[in-house]
N, C-alpha and C positions, 0 to 999 in steps of 0.2 A: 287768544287773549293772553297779555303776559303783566306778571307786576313784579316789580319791582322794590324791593325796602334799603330805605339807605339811614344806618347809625348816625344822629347826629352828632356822638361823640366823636367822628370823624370829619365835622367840620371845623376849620376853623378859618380864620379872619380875612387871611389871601383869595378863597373861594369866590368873596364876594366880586371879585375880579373876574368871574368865570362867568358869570348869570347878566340877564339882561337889563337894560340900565334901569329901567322900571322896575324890575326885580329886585334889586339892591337899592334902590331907594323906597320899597315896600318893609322890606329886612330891617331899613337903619331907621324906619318907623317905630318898631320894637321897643318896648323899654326894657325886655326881660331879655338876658343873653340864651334862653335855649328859645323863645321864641324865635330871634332872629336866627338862629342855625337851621331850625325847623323850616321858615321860608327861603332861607341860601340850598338846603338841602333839596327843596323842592327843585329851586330852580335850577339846581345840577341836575335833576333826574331828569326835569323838563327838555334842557339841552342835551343831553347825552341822547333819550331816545326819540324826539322828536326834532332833534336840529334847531337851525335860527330860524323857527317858524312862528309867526306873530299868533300870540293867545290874545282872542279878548274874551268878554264875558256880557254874555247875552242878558235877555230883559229881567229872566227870573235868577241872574247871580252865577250862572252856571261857564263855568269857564270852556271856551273852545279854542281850536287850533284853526288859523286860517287854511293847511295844507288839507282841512276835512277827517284828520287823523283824530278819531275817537280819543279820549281820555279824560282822567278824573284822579285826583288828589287828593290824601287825607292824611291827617299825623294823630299823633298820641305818644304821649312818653316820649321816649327815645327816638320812634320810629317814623319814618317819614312814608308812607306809602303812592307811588304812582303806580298804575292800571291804565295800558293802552290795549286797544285793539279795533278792527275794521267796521264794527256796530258801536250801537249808543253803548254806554257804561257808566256805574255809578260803582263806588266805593266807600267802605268808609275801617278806621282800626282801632280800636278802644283797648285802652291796658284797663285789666278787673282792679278795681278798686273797690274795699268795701262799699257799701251801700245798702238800703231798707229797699231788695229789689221790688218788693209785691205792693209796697206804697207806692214805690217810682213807676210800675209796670201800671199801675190804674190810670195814670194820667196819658197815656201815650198805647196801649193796647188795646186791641178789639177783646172782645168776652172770648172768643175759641183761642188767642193769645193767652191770655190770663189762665185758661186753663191749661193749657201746654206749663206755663211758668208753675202754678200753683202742683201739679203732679209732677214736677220735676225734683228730684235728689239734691240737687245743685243749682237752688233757684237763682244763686249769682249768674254762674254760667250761662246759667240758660234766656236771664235777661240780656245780657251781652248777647249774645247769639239772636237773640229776638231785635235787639237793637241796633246790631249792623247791619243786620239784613233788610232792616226796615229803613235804614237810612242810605246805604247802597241803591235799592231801587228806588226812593224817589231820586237821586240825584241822578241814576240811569233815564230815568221817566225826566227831566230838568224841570221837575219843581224843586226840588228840595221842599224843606217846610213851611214854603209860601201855602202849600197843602198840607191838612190836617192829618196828622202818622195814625191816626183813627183810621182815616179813610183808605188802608191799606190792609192787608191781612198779608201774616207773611209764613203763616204755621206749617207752607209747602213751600218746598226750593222753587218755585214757577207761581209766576201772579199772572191772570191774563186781564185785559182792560182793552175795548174800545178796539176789537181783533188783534191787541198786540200782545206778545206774551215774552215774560221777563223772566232769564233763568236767573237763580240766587246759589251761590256757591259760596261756603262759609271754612276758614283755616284757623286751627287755634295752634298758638305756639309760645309757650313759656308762658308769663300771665297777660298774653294778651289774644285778642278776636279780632278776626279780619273778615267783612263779606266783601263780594263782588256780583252784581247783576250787571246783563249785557239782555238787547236783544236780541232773542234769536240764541238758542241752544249751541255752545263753543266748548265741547268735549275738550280739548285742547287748552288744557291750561296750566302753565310754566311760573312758579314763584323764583325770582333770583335775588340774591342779596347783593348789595354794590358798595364797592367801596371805590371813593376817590383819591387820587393820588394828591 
């Protein structure tokens, strides 16, 4: 598994020349100028490691590669994150921002969740971490939250459901959470930072 993060401070306006014609006419959709860099930047990541391979997005929203090539996208702040590899995979990257984490965490956590948050030192922290990871595996699983984030439990890095079993693998760096779930346990796993010319 490798992912990838690309500064959108390092996009600018020529890019949009670089991404697929659907892609930059998603972008000039934008009203907000970091929104549109955040989908140019995607679609730079998307062609750098996947080539001119046609993405669509299937019934529950979840975006695929027609070459079969696993992947999954997600932004926050600055950062734009792509996550490819040879199994399903789901991602997601949250910069901490304040928040009432233990009102936010009722709405959206199981009871052995809540306990994890409510014993933690660092109940921000720890809701981000509860929250990537819970949103990583359902986009690895392709519901996303067409399914209720109740209906997952994420208090171990491995969820198993229906004989499948979802590793979850979580990086914090500066003020921001990154998870990643794949199926199938991928020891192997490379964060790069990329910059475009």
């Amino acid at each position: 598994m490798k992912l990838f993060l690309a500064d959108i401070h390092e996009i600018y306006p020529e890019h949009m020349l670089l991404i697929s014609p659907e892609r930059a006419e998603k972008a000039r959709r934008y009203r907000f100028p970091a929104d549109q860099k955040r989908c140019i930047a995607g679609g730079l990541l998307l062609r750098r490691f996947l080539g001119d391979v046609a993405v669509y997005t299937d019934s529950f929203g979840k975006p695929r590669a027609a070459s079969g090539v696993c992947f999954n996208l997600s932004h926050s702040g600055e950062w734009v994150l792509l996550a490819v590899s040879d199994k399903e995979i789901g991602c997601d990257i949250e910069r901490l921002h304040q928040a009432d984490a233990l009102r936010m965490g009722k709405v959206v956590f199981t009871e052995s969740e809540m306990a994890l948050l409510r014993g933690s030192r660092d109940h921000l922290g720890k809701f981000y971490e509860l929250w990537t990871k819970k949103e990583a595996l359902l986009k690895c699983m392709g519901k996303g939250f067409h399914r209720a984030a109740k209906s997952v439990d994420v208090c171990a890095d491995r969820f198993c459901e229906d004989g499948v079993t979802y590793y979850i693998k979580t990086i914090a760096f500066a003020d921001y959470t990154l998870s990643v779930c794949t199926q199938g346990e991928d020891s192997d796993c490379t964060l790069e930072i990329v910059h475009f010319d």
